[in-house]
C-alpha positions as CSV (number, residue, x, y, z in Angstrom):
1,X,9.1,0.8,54.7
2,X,12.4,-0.6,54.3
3,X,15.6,1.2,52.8
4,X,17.3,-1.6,50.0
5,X,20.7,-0.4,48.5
6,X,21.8,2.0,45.4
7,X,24.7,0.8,43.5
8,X,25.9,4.0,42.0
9,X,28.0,3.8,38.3
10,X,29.6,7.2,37.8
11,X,31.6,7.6,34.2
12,X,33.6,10.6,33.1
13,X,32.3,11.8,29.4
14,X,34.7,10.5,26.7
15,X,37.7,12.0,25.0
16,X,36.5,15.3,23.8
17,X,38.0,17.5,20.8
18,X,40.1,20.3,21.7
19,X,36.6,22.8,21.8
20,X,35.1,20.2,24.0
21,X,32.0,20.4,21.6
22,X,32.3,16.5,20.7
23,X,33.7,13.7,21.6
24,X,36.8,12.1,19.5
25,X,37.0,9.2,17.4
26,X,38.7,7.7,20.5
27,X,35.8,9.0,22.7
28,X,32.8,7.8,20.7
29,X,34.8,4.3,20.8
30,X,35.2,4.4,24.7
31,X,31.6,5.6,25.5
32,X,30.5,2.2,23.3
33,X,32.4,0.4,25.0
34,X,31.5,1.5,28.4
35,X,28.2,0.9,27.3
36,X,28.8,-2.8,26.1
37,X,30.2,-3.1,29.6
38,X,27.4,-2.3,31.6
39,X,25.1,-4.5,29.6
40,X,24.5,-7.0,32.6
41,X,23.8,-4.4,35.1
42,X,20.3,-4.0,35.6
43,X,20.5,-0.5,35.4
44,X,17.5,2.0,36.1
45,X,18.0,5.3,34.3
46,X,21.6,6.7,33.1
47,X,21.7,10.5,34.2
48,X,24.2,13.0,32.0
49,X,25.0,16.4,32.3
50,X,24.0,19.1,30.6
51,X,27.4,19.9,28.3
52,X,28.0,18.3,24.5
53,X,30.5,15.6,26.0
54,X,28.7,14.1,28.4
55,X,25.3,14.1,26.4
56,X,26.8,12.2,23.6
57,X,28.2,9.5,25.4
58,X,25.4,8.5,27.5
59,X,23.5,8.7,23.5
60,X,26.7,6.1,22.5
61,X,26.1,4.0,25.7
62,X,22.7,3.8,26.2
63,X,22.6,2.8,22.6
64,X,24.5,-0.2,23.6
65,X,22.0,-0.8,26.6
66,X,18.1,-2.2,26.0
67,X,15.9,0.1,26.7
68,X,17.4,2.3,29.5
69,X,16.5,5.7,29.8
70,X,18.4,8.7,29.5
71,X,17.7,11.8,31.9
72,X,19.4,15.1,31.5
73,X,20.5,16.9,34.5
74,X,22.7,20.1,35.6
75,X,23.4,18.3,39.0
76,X,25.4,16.6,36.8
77,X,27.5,19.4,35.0
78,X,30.6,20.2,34.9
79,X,30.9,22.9,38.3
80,X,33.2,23.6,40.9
81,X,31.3,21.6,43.8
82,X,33.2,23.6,46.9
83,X,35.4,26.5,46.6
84,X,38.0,25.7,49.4
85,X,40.0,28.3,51.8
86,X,43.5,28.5,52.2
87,X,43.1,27.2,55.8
88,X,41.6,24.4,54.2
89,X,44.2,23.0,52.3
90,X,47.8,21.1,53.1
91,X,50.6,23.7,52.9
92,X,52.4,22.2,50.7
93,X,49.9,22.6,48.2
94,X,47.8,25.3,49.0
95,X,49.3,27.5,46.2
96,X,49.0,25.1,43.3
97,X,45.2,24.3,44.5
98,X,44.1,28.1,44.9
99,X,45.9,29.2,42.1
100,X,43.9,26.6,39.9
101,X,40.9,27.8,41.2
102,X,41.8,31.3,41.0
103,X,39.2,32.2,38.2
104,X,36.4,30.8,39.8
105,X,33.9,33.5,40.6
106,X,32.0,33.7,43.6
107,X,28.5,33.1,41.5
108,X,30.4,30.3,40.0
109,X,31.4,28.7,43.5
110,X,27.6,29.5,44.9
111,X,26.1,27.9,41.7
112,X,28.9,24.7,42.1
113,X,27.9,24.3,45.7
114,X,24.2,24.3,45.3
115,X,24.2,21.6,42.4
116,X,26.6,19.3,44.3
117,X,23.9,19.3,47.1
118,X,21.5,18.9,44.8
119,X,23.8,15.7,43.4
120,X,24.2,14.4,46.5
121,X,20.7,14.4,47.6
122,X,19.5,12.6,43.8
123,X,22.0,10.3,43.4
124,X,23.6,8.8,46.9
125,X,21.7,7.3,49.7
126,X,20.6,4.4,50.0
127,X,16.8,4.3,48.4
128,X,13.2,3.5,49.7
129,X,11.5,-0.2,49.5
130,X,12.9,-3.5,49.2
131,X,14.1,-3.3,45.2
132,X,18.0,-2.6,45.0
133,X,18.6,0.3,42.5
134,X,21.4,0.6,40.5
135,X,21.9,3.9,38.3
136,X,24.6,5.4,36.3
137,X,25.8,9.5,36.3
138,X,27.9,10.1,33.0
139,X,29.6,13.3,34.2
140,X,32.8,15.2,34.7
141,X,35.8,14.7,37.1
142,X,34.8,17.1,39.5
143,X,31.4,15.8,40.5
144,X,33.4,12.3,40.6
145,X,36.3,13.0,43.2
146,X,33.2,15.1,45.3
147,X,31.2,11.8,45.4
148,X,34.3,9.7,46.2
149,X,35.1,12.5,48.6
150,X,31.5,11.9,50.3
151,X,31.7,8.2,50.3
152,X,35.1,8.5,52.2
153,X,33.6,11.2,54.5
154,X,36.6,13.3,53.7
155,X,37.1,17.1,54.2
156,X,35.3,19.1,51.4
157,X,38.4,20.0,49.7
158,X,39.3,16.6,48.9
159,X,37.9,16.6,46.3
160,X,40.9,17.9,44.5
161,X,43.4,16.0,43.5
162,X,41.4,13.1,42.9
163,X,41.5,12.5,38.9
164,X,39.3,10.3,36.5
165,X,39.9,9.3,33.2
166,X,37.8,9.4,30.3
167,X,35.0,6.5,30.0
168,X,36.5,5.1,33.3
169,X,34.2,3.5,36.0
170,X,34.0,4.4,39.3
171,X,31.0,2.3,41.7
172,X,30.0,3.2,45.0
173,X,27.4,1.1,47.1
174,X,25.2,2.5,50.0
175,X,23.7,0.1,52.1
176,X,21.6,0.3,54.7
177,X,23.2,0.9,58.1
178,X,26.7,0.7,56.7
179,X,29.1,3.2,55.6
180,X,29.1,3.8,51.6
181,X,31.4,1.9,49.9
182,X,33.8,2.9,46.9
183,X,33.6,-0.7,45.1
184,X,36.1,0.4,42.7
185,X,37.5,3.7,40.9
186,X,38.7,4.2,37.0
187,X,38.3,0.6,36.2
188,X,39.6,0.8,32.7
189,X,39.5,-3.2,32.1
190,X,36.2,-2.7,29.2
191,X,39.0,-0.3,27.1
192,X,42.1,-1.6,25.4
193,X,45.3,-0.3,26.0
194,X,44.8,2.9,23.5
195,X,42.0,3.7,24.9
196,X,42.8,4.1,29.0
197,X,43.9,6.9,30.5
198,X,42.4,9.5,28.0
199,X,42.0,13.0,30.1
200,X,45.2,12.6,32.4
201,X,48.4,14.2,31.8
202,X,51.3,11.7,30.4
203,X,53.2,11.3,33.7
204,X,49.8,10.0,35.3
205,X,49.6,6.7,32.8
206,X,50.9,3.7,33.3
């Protein structure tokens, strides 16, 4: 049987309170929004971690959606994905990184790792038959710069550094016999000005 292609939609969660128990006035609004925008896309399933944020906007979205179905799922969390060495890392930056990470224990890393295999192996690839399949991951912004990362074929620890803001779109296409594709990353264009770049830090926003 032929392989057809997956068009994979991943979304950071909305704005979330300080606790990070709820989302925000602002984030309920973006998480409709997002879901207003992918209205035309004939999506399959929308997948959301396990944590407040990110179940309650795919509830917000999917409302916006007819009829798609919402799956929970920790390969989707919020997780370190690869615990990097020093040797791994530019110079220049090695300090910053690995004192960010410093807290991360080595359960934490072995858990992080095994749920971004897991991830990979659910939600990339290009899929079986001749139906396209097009499916959307409302998750946090380290599973998102690891899936980038992966589409690019980049080194494991590139996945730091790359940034997502809140309710932004990032779409990456696997086709068969062909690299993956990053068709676009934090496409902000379904949130009005107030709304865009939620979840970076002031000198990030333009």
């Amino acid at each position: 049987m032929s392989d057809a292609p997956r068009w994979l939609y991943l979304a950071r969660h909305g704005e979330a309170t300080a606790d990070e128990t709820a989302l925000t006035a602002n984030g309920r609004r973006q998480a409709a929004l997002l879901g207003r925008r992918l209205r035309d896309v004939p999506l399959s399933a929308v997948h959301h971690g396990p944590l407040p944020r990110a179940e309650e906007t795919a509830t917000l979205l999917t409302a916006e959606l007819d009829g798609v179905p919402a799956h929970r799922s920790e390969a989707a969390g919020d997780y370190i994905p690869h615990l990097p060495r020093r040797e791994e890392l530019q110079p220049d930056s090695a300090d910053a990184l690995l004192a960010f990470l410093a807290g991360v224990t080595e359960e934490e890393a072995r858990v992080g790792s095994a749920l971004a295999r897991e991830a990979q192996a659910r939600f990339t690839g290009t899929v079986t038959g001749d139906t396209p399949r097009h499916e959307l991951v409302v998750t946090h912004n380290f599973l998102i710069g690891w899936l980038v990362r992966a589409a690019l074929d980049a080194p494991p620890a590139r996945w730091l550094g790359l940034n997502f803001a809140n309710a932004a779109l990032t779409v990456i296409r696997y086709a068969p016999d062909r690299p993956p594709s990053v068709v676009c990353a934090n496409d902000m264009r379904h949130l009005p000005d107030e709304l865009r770049w939620t979840g970076f830090p002031p000198e990030y926003r333009f």
